[in-house]
C-alpha positions as CSV (number, residue, x, y, z in Angstrom):
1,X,-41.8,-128.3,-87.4
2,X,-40.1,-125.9,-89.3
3,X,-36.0,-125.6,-89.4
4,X,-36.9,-122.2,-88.3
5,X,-38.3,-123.8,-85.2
6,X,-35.9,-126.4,-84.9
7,X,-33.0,-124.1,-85.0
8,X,-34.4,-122.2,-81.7
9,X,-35.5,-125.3,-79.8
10,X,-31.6,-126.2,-80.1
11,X,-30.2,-123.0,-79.1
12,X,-32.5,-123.6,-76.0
13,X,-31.6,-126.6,-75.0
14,X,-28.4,-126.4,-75.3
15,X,-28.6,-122.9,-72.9
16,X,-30.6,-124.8,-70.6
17,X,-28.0,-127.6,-70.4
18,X,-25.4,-124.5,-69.7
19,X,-27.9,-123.5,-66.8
20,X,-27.9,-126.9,-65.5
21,X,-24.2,-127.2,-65.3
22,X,-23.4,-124.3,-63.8
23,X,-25.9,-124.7,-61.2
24,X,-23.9,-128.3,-60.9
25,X,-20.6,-126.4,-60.4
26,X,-22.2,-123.8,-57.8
27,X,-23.8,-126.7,-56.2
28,X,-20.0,-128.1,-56.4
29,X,-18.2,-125.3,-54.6
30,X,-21.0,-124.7,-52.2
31,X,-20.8,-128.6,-50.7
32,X,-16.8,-128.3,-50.8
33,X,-16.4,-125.5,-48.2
34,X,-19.3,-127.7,-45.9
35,X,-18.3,-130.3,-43.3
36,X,-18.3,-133.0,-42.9
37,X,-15.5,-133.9,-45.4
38,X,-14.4,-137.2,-47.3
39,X,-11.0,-137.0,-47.1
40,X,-10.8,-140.7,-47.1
41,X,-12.7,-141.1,-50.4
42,X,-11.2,-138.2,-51.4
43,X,-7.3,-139.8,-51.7
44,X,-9.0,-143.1,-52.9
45,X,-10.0,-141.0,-55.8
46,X,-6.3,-139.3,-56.5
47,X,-5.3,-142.9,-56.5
48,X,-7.8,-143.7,-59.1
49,X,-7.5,-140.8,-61.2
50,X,-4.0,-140.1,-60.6
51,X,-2.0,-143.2,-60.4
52,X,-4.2,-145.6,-62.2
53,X,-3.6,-142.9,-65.2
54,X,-0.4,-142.3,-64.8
55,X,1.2,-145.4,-66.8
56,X,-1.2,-144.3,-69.9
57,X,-0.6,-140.7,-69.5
58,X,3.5,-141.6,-69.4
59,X,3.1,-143.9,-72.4
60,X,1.6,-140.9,-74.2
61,X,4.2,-138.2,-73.2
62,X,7.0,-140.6,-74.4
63,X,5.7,-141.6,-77.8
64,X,4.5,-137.9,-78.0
65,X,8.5,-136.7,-77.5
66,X,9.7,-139.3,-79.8
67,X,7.6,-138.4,-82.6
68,X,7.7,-134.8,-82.4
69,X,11.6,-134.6,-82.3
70,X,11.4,-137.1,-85.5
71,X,9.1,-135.0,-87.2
72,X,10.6,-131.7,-86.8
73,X,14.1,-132.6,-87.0
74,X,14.6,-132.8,-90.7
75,X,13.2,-129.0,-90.8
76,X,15.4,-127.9,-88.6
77,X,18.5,-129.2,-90.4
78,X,17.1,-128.0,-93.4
79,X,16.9,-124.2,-91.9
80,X,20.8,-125.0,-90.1
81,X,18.7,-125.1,-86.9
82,X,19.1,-128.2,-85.8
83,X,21.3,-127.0,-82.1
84,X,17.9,-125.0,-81.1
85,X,16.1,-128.9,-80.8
86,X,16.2,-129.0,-77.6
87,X,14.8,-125.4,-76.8
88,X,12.1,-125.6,-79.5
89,X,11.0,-129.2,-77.9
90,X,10.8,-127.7,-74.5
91,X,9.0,-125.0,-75.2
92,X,6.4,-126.7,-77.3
93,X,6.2,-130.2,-74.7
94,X,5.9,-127.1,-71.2
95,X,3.9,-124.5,-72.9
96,X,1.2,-126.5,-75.1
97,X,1.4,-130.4,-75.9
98,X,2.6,-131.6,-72.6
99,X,-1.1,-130.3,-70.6
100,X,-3.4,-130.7,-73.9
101,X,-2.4,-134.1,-75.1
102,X,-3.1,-135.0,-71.3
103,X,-6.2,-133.5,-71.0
104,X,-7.4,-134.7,-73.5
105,X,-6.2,-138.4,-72.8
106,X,-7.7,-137.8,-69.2
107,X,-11.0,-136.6,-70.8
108,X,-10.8,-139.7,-72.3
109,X,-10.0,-142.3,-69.2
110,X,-11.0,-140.1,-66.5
111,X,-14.3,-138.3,-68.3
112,X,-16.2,-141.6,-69.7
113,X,-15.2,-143.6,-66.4
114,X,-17.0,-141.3,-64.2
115,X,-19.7,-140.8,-66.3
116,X,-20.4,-144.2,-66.1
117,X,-19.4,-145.0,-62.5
118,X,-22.1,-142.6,-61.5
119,X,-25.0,-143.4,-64.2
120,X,-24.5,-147.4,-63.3
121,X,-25.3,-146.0,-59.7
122,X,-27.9,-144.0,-60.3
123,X,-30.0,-146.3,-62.9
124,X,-29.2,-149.3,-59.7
125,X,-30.9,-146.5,-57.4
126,X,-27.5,-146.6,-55.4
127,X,-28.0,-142.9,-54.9
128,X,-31.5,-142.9,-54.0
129,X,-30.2,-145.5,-51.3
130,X,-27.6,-143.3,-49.9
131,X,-29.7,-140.5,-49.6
132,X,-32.0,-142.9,-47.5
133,X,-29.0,-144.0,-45.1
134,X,-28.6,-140.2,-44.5
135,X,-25.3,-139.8,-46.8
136,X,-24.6,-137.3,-49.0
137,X,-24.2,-138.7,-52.1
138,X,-23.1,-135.6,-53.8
139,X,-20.4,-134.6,-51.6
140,X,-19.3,-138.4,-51.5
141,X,-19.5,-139.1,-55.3
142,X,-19.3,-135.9,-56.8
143,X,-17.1,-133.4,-54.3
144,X,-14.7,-136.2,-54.0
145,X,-14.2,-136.6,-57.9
146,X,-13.8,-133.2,-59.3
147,X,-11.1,-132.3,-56.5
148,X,-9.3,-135.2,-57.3
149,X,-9.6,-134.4,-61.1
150,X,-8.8,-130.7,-60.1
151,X,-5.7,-132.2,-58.1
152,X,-4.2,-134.5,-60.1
153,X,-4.0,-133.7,-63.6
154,X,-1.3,-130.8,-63.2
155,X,0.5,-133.8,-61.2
156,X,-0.1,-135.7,-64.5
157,X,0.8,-132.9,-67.2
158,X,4.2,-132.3,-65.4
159,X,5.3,-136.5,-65.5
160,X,3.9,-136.0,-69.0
161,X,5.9,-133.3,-69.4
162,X,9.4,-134.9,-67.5
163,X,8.9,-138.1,-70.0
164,X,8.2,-136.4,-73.3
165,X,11.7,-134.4,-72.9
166,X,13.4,-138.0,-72.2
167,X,11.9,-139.0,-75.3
168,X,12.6,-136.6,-77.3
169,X,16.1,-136.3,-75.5
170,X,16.5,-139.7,-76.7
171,X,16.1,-139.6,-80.3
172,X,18.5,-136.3,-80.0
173,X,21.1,-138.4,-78.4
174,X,20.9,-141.1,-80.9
175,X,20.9,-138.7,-84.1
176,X,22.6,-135.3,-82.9
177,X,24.8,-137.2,-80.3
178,X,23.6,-135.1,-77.6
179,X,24.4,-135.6,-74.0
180,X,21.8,-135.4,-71.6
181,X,23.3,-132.9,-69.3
182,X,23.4,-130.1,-72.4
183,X,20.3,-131.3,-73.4
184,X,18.7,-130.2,-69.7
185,X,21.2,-127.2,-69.7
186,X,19.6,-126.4,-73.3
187,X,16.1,-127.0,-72.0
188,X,16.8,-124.8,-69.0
189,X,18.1,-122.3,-70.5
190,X,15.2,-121.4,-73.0
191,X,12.6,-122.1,-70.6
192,X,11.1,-119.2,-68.6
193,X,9.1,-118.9,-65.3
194,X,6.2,-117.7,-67.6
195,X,6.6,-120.5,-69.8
196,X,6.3,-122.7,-66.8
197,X,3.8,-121.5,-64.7
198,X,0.4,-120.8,-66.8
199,X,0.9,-123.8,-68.4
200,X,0.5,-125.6,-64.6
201,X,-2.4,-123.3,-63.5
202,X,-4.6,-123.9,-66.9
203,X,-4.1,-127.4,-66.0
204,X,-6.1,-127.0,-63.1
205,X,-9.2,-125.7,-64.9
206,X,-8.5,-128.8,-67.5
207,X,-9.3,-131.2,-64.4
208,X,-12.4,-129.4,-62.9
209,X,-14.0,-129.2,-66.4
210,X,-13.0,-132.8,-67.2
211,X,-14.2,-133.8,-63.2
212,X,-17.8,-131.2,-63.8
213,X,-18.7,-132.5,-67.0
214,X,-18.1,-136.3,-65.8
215,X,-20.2,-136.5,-62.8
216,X,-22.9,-134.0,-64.0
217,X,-23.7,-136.6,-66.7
218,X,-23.4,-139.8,-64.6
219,X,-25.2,-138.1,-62.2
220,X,-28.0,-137.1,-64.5
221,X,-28.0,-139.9,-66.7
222,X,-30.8,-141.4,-67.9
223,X,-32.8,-145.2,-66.9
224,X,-31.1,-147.5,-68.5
225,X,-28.0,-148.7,-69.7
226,X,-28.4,-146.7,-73.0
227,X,-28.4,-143.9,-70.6
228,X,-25.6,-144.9,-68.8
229,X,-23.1,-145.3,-72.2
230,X,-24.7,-142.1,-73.3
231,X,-23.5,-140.5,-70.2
232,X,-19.6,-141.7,-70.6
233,X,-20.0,-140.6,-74.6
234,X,-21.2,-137.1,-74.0
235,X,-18.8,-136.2,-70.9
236,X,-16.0,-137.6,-72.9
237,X,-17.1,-135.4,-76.5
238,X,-18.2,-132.2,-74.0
239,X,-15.0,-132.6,-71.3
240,X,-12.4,-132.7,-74.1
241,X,-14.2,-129.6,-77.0
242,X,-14.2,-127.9,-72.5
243,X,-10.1,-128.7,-72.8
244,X,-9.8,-126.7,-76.1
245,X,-11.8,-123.8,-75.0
246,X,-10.1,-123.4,-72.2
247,X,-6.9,-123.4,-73.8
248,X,-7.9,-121.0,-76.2
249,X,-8.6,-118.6,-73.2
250,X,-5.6,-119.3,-71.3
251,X,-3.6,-118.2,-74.3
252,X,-5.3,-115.3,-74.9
253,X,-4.6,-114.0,-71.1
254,X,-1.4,-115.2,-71.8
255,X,-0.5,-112.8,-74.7
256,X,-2.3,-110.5,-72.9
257,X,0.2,-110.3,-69.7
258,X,3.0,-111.0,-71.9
259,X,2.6,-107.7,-74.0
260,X,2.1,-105.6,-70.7
């Protein structure tokens, strides 16, 4: 086969996997509005996703304060900046770091363990077996699991958020001798209800991709367990390049309504 040829059969497949998944996320949206609904399985999965992540996702934010206060500090003493710290770390933690880092650490945890949750069920034929019983295993695997994704990862951005200040408050106390109430009162004072506010909702697109991309692979997955790890793999590399494009669109609308 030629490259020539090569080249197009990639650009195919890769349109027909595009095709596929949105047909998933219709598929998605359509089951969601129908009853019945799992509300039970539903809050088992915010437990899962939600608080099951949240010690790794706090870990992250903290580390992620410390280090970024270290590394920009000596700049901004250079530049006789150092009193807008706070400000500069608030903005950056709200606006950008705070929901990307914890996408991306969710695409990570959240994406692969779906993935293969649902391809160990379907090479075991535990779907095929619901669908005998009369259950809806989409709406009880699938439905269940992107909602909780969708629901819980703002949740998870804003601890992230909370702890990363603390962390970087920390550092500011220990160096710049900072009290915590002027650092909030700095904080506060730079931050704006636009600064706030997209950075929450983009955090809800963050889960639902990182949710879609997990149970459309586990779902799909191959026989196997070579399918099944292939599954986790390519929902975590797909769910977190998904984070980054989303981003890139979410700050391009912002720019756009903050120029009107």
């Amino acid at each position: 086969m030629s490259s020539k040829h090569k080249y197009l059969n990639d650009w195919a497949a890769y349109f027909d996997e595009t095709g596929k998944v949105t047909r998933f996320a219709f598929r998605f949206f359509r089951e969601a509005v129908k009853p019945p609904y799992e509300f039970r399985e539903l809050l088992k999965q915010c437990y899962v996703i939600g608080y099951q992540s949240l010690f790794l996702v706090g870990l992250t934010g903290f580390i992620m304060g410390l280090v970024f206060d270290l590394q920009s500090r000596p700049t901004m003493i250079e530049f006789g900046a150092e009193s807008f710290m706070p400000g500069m770390i608030g903005i950056s933690i709200v606006r950008e770091i705070g929901p990307v880092i914890t996408a991306l650490i969710c695409a990570g945890k959240i994406g692969s363990s779906i993935g293969a949750e649902l391809g160990s069920m379907k090479v075991t034929e535990q779907i095929d077996a619901m669908e005998v019983s009369g259950t809806n295993p989409f709406k009880y695997l699938v439905v269940t699991r992107i909602m909780a994704a969708t629901l819980m990862l703002p949740i998870l951005t804003i601890a992230a958020d909370g702890i990363g200040l603390f962390g970087s408050y920390l550092i500011e106390s220990y160096k710049g001798d900072v009290t915590f109430k002027l650092y909030i009162n700095k904080v506060i004072n730079i931050l704006s209800f636009g600064d706030m506010v997209p950075s929450i909702i983009k955090t809800f697109f963050f889960g639902f991709a990182i949710g879609l991309i997990g149970c459309y692979k586990g779902y799909n997955s191959e026989k196997g367990t070579a399918g099944v790890g292939a599954a986790a793999n390519v929902a975590v590399v797909i769910a977190s390049l998904l984070v980054f494009v989303l981003d890139l669109i979410a700050v391009l609308i912002s720019d756009i309504f903050y120029e009107l």
